[in-house]
C-alpha positions as CSV (number, residue, x, y, z in Angstrom):
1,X,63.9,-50.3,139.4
2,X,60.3,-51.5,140.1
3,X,59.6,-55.4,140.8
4,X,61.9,-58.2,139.4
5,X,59.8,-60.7,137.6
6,X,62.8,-62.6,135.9
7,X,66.3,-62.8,135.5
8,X,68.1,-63.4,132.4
9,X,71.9,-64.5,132.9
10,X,74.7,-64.5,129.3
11,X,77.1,-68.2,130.1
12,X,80.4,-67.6,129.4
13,X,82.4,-64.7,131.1
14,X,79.4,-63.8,133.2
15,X,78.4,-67.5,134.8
16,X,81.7,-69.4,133.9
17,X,85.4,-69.1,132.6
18,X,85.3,-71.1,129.7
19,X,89.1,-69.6,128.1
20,X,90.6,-72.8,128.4
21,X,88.4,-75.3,127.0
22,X,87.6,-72.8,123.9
23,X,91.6,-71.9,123.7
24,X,91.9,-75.5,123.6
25,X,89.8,-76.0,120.8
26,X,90.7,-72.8,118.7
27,X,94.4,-74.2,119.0
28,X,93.4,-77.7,117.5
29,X,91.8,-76.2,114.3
30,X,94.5,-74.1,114.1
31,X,97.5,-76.6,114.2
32,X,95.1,-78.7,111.9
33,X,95.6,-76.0,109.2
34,X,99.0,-75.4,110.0
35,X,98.9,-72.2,112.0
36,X,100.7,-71.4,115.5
37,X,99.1,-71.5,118.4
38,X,97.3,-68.5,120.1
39,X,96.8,-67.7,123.9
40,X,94.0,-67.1,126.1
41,X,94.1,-63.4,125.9
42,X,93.8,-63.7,121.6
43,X,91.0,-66.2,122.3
44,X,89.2,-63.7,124.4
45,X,88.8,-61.5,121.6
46,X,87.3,-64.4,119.4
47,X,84.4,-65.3,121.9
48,X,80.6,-63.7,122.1
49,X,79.4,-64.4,118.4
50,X,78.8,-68.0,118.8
51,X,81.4,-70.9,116.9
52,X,81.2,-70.4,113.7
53,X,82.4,-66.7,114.1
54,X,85.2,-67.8,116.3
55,X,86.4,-70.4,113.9
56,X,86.4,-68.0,111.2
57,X,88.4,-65.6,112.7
58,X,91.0,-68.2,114.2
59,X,91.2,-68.9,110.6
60,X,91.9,-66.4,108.5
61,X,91.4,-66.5,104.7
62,X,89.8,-69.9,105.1
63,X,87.3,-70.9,102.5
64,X,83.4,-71.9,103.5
65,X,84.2,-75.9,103.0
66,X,87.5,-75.7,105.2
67,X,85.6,-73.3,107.9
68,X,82.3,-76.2,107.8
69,X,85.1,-78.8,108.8
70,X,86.5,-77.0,111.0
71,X,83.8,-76.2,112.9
72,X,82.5,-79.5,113.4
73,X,86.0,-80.3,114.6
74,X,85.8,-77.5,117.1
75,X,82.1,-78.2,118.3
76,X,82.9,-82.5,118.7
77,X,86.3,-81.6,120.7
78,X,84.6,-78.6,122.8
79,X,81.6,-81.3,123.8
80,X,84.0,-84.0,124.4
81,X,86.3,-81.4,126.7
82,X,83.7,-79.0,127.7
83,X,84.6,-79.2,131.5
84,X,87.8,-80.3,131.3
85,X,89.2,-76.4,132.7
86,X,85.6,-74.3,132.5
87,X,84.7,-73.2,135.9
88,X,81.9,-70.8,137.5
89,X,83.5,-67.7,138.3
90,X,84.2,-67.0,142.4
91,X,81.4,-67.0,144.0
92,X,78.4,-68.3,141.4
93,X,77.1,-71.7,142.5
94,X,76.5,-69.8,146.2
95,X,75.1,-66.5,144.0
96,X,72.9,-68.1,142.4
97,X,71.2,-70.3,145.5
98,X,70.3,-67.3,147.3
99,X,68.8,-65.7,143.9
100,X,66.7,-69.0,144.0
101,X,65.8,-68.4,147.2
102,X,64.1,-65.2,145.9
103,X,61.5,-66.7,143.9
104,X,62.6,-65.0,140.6
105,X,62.1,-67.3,137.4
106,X,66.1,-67.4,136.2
107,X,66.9,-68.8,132.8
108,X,70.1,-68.4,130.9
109,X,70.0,-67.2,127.1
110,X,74.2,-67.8,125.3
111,X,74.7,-67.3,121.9
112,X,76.2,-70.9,122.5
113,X,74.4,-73.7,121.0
114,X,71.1,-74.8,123.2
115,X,72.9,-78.4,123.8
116,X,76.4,-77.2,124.8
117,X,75.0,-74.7,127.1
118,X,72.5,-77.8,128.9
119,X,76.0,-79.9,128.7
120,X,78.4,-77.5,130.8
121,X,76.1,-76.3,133.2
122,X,75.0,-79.8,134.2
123,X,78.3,-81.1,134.5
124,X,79.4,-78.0,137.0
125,X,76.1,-78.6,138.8
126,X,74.2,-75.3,137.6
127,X,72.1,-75.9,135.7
128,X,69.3,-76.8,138.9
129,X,68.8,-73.0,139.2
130,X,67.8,-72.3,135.9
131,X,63.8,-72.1,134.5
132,X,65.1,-72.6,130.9
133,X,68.4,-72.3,128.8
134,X,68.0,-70.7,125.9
135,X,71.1,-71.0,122.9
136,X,71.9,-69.3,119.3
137,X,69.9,-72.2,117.8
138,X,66.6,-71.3,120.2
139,X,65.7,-68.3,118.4
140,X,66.1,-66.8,114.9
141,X,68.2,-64.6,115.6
142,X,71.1,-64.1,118.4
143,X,72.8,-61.0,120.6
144,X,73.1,-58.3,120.2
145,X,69.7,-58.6,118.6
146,X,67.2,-57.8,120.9
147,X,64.7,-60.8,119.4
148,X,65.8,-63.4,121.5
149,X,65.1,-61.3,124.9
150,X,62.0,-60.0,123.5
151,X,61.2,-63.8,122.6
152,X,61.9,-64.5,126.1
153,X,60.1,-62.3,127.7
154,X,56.6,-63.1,125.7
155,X,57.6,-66.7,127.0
156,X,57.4,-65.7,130.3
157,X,54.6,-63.4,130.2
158,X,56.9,-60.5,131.7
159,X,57.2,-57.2,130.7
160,X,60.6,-55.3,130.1
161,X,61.1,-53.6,133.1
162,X,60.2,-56.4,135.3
163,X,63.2,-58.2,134.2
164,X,67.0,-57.9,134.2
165,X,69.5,-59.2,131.9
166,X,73.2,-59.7,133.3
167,X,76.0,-60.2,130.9
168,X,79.7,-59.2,130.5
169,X,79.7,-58.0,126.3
170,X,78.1,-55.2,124.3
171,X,76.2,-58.5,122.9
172,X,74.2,-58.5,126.5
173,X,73.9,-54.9,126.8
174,X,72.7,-54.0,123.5
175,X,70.6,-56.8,123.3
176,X,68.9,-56.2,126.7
177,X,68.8,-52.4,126.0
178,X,67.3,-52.9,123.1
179,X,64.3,-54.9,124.5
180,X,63.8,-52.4,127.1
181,X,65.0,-54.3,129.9
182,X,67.7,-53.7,132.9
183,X,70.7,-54.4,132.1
184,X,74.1,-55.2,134.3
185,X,77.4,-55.4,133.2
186,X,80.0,-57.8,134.6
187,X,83.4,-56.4,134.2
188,X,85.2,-58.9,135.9
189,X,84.0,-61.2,132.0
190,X,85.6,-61.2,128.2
191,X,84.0,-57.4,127.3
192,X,86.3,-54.7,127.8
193,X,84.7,-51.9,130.0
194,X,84.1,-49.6,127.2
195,X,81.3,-52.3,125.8
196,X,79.7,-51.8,129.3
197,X,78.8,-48.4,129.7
198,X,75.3,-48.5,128.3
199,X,74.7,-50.8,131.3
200,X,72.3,-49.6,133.9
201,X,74.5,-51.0,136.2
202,X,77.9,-52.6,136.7
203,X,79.2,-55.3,139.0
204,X,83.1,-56.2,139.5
205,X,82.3,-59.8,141.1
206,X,78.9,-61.7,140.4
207,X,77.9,-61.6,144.4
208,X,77.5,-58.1,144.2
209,X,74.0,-58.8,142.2
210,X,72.8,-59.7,145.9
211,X,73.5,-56.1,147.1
212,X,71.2,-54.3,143.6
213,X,68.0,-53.1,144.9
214,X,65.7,-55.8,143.1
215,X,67.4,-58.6,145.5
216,X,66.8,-56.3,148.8
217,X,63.4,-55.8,148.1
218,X,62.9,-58.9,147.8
219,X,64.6,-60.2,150.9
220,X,62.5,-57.4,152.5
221,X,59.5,-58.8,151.1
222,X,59.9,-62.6,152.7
């Protein structure tokens, strides 16, 4: 790994434990349309292709009117509650002051909506480290498409290998691997381990990013 020009960081299950706002949410469209309610562990397996795939497959055999109403529901009660149980995983908000420390541009790309993303890191008091946040309505297209790296990186000027993305799904991996950039996996997030052995490299907590090669150089450097 040659110089780290910029960092790319996935939100949820790699900066924050969202599970119980979303759970919270899937379970009020679901009682709406009469269905029991599901835990956190079903809701896991929902998550990583933005709302409107989670709502569809909270409600199965739902038409395209009923899934429209329901997402609005879900998207009005997830803003309203959007901090409500959502925390940064162990060890984030002090991660991610000594990754500012390094001088390396950081932005965050979801496949969240851009204003949701803005919404839950500045009410956990992240969102200060970040360049840009980038959602699923930024670009086109979302992960695992490699576009919306690709787009990022021409923003920045950066080529692939000077850049890293860090995510916890096969949405981040193949996404990042396809642009041609580092990737890590987080396996302490939503993916199971199996969608992170493309990754160049793993990490079972997010301080351990401080101990990958790019951060000691560096820390060497200053």
């Amino acid at each position: 790994m040659g110089p780290i020009r910029l960092l790319i960081f996935d939100l949820d299950g790699t900066l924050i434990d969202s599970l119980p706002d979303l759970t919270d949410a899937t379970n009020l469209i679901r009682e709406q349309h009469g269905l029991p309610r599901i835990g956190v562990s079903d809701v896991r397996k929902l998550v990583g292709q933005g709302a409107r795939s989670l709502v569809e497959r909270a409600l199965p055999g739902a038409g395209e009117p009923e899934v429209e109403r329901a997402l609005e529901v879900f998207l009005a009660y997830n803003l309203a509650h959007i901090a409500d149980k959502t925390r940064p995983y162990p060890g984030v908000p002090e991660t991610l002051q000594e990754l500012s420390l390094l001088g390396i541009p950081m932005v965050v790309l979801s496949n969240k909506n851009v204003a949701l993303c803005r919404e839950v890191l500045g009410r956990l008091g992240l969102e200060r480290h970040f360049t840009d946040i980038f959602g699923a309505d930024s670009f086109p297209y979302r992960k695992p498409s490699p576009e919306p790296v690709l787009a990022v990186l021409n923003e920045f000027g950066v080529a692939a290998k000077e850049c890293i993305m860090v995510g916890d799904s096969v949405n981040d991996i193949a996404a990042g691997g396809g642009a041609g950039v580092w990737t890590v996996g987080c396996s302490y997030g939503y993916g199971d381990a199996s969608e992170l052995e493309q990754a160049h490299y793993r990490v079972c907590d997010f301080p351990s990013l401080l101990a990958l090669s790019f951060a000691q150089t560096k820390k060497g450097e200053q």
